[in-house]
C-alpha positions as CSV (number, residue, x, y, z in Angstrom):
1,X,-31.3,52.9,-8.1
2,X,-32.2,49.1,-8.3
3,X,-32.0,48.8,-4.3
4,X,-34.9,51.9,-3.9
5,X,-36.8,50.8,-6.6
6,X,-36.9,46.8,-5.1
7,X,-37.5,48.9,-1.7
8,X,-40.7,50.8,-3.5
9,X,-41.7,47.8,-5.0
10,X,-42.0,46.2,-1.8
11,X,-43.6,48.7,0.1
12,X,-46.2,48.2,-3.1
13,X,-47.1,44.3,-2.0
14,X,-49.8,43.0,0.3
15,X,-48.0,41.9,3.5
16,X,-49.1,38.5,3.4
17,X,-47.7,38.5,-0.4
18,X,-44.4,40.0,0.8
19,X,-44.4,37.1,3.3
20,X,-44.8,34.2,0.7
21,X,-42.2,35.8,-1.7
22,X,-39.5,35.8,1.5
23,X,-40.3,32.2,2.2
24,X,-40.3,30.6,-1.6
25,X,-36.6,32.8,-1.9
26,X,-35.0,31.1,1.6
27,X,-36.8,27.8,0.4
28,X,-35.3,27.7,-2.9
29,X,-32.0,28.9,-1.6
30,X,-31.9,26.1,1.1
31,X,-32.6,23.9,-1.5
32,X,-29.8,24.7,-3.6
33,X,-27.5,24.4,-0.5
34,X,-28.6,21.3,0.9
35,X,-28.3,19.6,-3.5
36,X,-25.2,21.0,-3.9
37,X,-23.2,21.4,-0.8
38,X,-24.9,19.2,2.1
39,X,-25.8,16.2,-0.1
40,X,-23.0,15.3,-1.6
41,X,-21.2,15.1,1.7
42,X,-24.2,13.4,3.1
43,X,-23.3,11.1,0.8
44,X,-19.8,10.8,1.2
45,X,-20.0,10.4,5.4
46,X,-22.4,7.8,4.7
47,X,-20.8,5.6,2.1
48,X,-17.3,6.0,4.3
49,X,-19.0,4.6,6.9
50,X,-20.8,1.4,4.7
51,X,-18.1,-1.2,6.7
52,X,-17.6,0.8,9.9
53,X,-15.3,2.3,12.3
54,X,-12.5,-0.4,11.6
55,X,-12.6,-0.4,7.9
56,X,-12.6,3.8,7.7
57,X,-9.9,3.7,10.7
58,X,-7.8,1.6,8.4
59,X,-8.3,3.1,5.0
60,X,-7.0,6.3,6.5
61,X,-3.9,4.9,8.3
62,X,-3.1,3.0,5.2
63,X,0.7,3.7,4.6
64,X,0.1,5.3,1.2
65,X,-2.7,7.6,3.1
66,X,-0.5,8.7,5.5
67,X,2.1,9.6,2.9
68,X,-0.8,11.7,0.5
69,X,-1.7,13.3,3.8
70,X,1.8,14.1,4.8
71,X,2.4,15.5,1.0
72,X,-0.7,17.2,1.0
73,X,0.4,18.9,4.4
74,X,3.9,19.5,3.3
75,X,2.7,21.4,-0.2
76,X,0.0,23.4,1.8
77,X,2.9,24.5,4.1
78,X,5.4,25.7,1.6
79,X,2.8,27.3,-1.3
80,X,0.3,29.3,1.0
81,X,3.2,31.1,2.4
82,X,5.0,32.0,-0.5
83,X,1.5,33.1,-1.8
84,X,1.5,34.9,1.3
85,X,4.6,36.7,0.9
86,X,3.7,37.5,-2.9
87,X,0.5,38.9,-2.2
88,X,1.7,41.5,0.2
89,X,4.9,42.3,-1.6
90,X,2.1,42.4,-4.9
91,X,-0.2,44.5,-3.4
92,X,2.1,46.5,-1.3
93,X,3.6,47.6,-5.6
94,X,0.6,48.2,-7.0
95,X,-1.5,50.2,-4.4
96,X,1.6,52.4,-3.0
97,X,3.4,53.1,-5.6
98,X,3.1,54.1,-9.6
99,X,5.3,52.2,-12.7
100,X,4.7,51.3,-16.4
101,X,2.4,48.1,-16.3
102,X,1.0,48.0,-13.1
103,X,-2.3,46.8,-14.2
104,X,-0.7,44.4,-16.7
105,X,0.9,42.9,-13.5
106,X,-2.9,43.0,-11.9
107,X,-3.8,41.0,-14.8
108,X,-1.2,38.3,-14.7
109,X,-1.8,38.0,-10.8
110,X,-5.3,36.6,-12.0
111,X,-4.5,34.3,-15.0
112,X,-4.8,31.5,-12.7
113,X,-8.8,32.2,-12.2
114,X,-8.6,31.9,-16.2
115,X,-6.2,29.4,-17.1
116,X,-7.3,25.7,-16.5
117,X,-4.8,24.1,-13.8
118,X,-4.2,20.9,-16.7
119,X,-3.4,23.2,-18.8
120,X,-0.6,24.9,-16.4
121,X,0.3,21.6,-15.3
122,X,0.9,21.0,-19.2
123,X,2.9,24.1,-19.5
124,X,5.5,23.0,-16.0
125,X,5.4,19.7,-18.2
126,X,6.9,21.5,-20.9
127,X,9.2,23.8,-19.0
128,X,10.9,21.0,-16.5
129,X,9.8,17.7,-18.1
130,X,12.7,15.1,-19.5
131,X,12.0,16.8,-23.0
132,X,10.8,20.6,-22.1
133,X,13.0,23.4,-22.5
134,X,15.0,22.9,-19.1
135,X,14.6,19.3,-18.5
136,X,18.3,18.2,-20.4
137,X,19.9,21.2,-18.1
138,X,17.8,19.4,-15.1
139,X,18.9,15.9,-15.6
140,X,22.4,16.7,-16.0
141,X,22.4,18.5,-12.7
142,X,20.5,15.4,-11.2
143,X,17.5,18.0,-9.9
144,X,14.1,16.6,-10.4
145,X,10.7,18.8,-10.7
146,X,8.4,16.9,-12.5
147,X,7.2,13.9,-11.2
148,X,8.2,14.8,-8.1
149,X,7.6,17.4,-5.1
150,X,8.5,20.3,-6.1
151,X,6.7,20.3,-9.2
152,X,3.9,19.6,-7.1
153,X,4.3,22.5,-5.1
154,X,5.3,24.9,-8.7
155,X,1.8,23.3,-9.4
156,X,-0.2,24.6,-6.5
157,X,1.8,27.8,-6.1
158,X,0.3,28.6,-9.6
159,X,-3.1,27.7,-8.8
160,X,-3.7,29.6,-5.6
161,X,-1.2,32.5,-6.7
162,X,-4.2,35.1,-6.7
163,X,-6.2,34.8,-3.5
164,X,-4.2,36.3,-1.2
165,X,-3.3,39.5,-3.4
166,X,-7.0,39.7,-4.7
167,X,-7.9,40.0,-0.9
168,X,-5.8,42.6,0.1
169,X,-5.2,45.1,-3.2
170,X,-8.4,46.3,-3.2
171,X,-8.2,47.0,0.9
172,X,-4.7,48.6,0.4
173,X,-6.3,50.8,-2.5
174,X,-9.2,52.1,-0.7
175,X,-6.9,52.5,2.0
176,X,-4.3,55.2,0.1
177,X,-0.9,55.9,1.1
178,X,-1.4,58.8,3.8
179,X,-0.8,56.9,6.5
180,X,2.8,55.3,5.1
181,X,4.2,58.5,4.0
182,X,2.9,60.3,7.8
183,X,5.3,57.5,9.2
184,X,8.0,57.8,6.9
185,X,8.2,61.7,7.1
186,X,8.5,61.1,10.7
187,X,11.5,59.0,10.3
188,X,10.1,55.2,10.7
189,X,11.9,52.8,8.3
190,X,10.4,50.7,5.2
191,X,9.8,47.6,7.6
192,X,8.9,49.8,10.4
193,X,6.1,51.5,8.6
194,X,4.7,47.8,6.9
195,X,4.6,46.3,10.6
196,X,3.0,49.2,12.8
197,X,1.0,50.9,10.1
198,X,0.2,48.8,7.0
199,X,0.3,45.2,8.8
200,X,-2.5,46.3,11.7
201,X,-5.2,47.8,8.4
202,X,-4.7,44.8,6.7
203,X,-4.4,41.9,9.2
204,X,-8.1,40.3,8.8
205,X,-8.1,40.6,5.1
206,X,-5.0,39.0,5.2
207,X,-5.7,35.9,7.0
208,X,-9.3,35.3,5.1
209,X,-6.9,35.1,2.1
210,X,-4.3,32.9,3.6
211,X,-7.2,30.4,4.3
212,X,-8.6,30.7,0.9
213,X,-5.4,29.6,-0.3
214,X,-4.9,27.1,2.3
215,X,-8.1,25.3,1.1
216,X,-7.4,25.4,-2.5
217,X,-3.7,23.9,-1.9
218,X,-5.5,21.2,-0.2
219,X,-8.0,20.3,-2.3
220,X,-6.2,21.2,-5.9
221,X,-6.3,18.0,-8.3
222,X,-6.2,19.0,-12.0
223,X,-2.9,20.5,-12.3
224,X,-1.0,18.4,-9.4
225,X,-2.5,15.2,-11.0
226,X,-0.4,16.3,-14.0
227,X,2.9,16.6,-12.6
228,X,2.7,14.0,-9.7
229,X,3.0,11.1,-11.5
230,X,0.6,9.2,-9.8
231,X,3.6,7.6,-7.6
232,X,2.1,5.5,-4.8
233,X,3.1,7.0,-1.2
234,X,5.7,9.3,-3.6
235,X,3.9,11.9,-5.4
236,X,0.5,11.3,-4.6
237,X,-1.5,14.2,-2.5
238,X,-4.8,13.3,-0.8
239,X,-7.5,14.0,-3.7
240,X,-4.7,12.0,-6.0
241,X,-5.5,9.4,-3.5
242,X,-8.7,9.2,-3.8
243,X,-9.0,8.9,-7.4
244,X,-6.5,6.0,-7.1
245,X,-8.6,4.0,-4.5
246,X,-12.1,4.9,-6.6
247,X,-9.9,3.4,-9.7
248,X,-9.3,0.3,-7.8
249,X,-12.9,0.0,-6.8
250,X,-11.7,0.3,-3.2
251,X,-14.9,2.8,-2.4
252,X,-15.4,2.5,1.3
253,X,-11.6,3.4,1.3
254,X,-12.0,6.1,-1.4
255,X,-15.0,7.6,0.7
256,X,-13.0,7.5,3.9
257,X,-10.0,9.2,2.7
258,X,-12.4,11.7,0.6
259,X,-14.5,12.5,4.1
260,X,-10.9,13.4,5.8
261,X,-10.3,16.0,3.0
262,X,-13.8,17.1,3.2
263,X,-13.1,18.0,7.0
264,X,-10.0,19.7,6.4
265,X,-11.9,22.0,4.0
266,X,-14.6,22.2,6.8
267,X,-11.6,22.8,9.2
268,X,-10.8,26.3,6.9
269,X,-14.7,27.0,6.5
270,X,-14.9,26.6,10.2
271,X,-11.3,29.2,11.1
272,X,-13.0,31.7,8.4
273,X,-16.1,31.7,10.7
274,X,-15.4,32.4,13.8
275,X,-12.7,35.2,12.0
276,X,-15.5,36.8,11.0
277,X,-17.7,35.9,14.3
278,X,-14.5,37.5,16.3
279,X,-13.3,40.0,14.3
280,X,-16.8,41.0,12.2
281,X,-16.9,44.7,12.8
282,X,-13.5,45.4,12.2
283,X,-14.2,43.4,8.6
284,X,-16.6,45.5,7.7
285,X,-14.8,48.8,8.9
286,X,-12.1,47.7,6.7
287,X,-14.4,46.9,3.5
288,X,-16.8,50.2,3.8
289,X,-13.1,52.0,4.4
């Protein structure tokens, strides 16, 4: 109703007023991109680059760089798969077949969006710290989570738990469960069925959540800064790192090491492009399916 009444409205305006209404709307809307998204890494390129080539070169092969980068990597590599392999199994539960609290389980796949990564970071604190509720069981089994990797990666697990599943439930929905049960009656197996019927409907949406994911391990500080540590070339990822360098008033540094995670996150931005750019119409047959 709101689309064919804009539409009538339209119609309604002098062309040269229709004009001038288009143009303020892209010119405020540039605006607000170029403020908010373009400036500030303007800005960060520019103040990288305020001692030169040699100076960024070096704040970036810095040994306690290379370690954040090489952590950062590491956690990106373990969580987005996992989230990966949650998402389907997740969505693949809810959308084919029907049990008592299946939309409380929707529900705690997005707590997450909710939740405030400190305040799961305090929460892993309690669980596995030295005083939480498993930490005495932890220490006398010599396994450490907090303050080390793998409560870095329980940390970013948590935080980009939803993005995958929220991509592909709704797709899976729309999609029913003909299809599955035609290849079951006819004798294909569980896996079979996932790999040559499910997999193929689902592919695209799948990989624009794996990159969503992929950019928020990456780039995740609040709830990682919380059970790191803050252990030099230890337990330190790559935003970590440049907190620690902007602490020590080591800007150029903190600039340089922040314009290397800005073009990993342009790295994803840039994959998600040309996935739609490749694969466009067969996003948009599978989001008006």
């Amino acid at each position: 109703m709101s689309e064919v009444t804009n539409r009538r409205t339209n119609q309604r305006l002098p062309a040269k007023t229709k004009i001038a209404l288009n143009a303020t709307l892209v010119l405020i809307a540039l605006t607000f991109v170029f403020i908010v998204v373009l400036l500030p890494l303007i800005v960060v390129l520019y103040e990288a680059s305020q001692e030169g080539w040699a100076a960024y070169v070096a704040a970036i092969t810095d040994s306690d760089a290379k370690s954040a980068i090489r952590l950062t990597l590491l956690v990106a590599a373990i969580a987005v798969p996992v989230n990966m392999i949650f998402g389907i199994c997740a969505a693949w539960l809810v959308t084919k077949h029907d049990f008592r609290g299946k939309d409380w389980l929707v529900a705690f796949i997005e707590i997450p969006f909710s939740v405030s990564p400190v305040v799961s970071g305090l929460v892993f604190i309690l669980l596995f710290g030295a005083h939480g509720w498993f930490g005495p069981w932890l220490q006398a089994h010599d396994i450490e989570i907090i303050f080390a990797v793998p409560g870095i990666v329980l940390a970013t697990v948590f935080v980009t738990l939803p993005f995958v599943a929220r991509q592909i439930i709704p797709l899976m929905h729309a999609q029913g469960r003909a299809a599955e049960e035609a290849a079951l009656s006819l004798g294909a197996s569980g896996w079979q069925t996932f790999w040559h019927v499910t997999l193929p409907d689902i592919r695209w949406a799948l990989l624009y959540g794996v990159l969503l994911s992929l950019a928020r391990a990456m780039g995740e500080f609040g709830a990682v800064s919380v059970v790191s540590g803050h252990i030099r070339g230890e337990t330190n990822t790559l935003p970590l790192h440049v907190e620690v360098l902007y602490n020590d008033y080591n800007f150029v540094a903190a600039f340089a090491v922040a314009s290397l995670l800005a073009g990993l996150a342009l790295m994803t931005l840039v994959l998600k492009s040309l996935l739609e750019w490749r694969h466009g119409n067969e996003l948009k047959a599978q989001n008006n399916s």
